[in-house]
C-alpha positions in Angstrom: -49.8 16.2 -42.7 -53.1 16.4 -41.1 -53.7 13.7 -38.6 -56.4 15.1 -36.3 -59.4 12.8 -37.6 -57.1 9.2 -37.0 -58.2 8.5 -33.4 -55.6 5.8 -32.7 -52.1 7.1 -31.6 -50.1 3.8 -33.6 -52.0 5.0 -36.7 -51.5 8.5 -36.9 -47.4 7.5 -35.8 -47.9 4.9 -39.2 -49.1 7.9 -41.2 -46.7 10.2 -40.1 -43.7 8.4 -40.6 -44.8 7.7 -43.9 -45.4 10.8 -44.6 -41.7 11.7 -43.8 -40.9 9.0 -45.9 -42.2 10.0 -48.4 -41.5 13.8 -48.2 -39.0 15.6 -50.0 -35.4 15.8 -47.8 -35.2 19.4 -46.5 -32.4 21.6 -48.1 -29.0 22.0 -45.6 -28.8 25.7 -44.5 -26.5 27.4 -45.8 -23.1 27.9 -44.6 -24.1 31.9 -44.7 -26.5 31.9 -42.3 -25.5 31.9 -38.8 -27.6 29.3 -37.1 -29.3 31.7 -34.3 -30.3 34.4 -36.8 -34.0 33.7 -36.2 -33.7 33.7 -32.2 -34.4 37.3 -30.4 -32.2 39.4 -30.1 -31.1 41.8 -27.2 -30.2 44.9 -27.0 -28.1 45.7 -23.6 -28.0 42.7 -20.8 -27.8 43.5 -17.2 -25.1 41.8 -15.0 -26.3 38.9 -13.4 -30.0 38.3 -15.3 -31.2 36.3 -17.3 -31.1 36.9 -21.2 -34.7 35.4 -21.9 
């Protein structure tokens, strides 16, 4: 939804609501797919450092 040319912030929320009204609901994810598959991965972490 393309809402850069509606200057006034209560009218683009109006239109984007809408919009997700209006929108077809989003498919579950499947049970098969772990829920962090799409987050980097690491190879080897060192003790006491951060992991990203």
């Amino acid at each position: 939804m393309n809402t850069k040319n509606v200057a006034d912030k209560l009218e683009r929320k109006k239109a984007k609501r809408a919009a997700r009204k209006k929108a077809a609901p989003k498919a579950k994810r499947a049970a098969s797919v772990a829920r962090g598959s799409m987050k980097k991965k690491i190879r080897h972490q060192a003790q006491g450092q951060r992991k990203r």
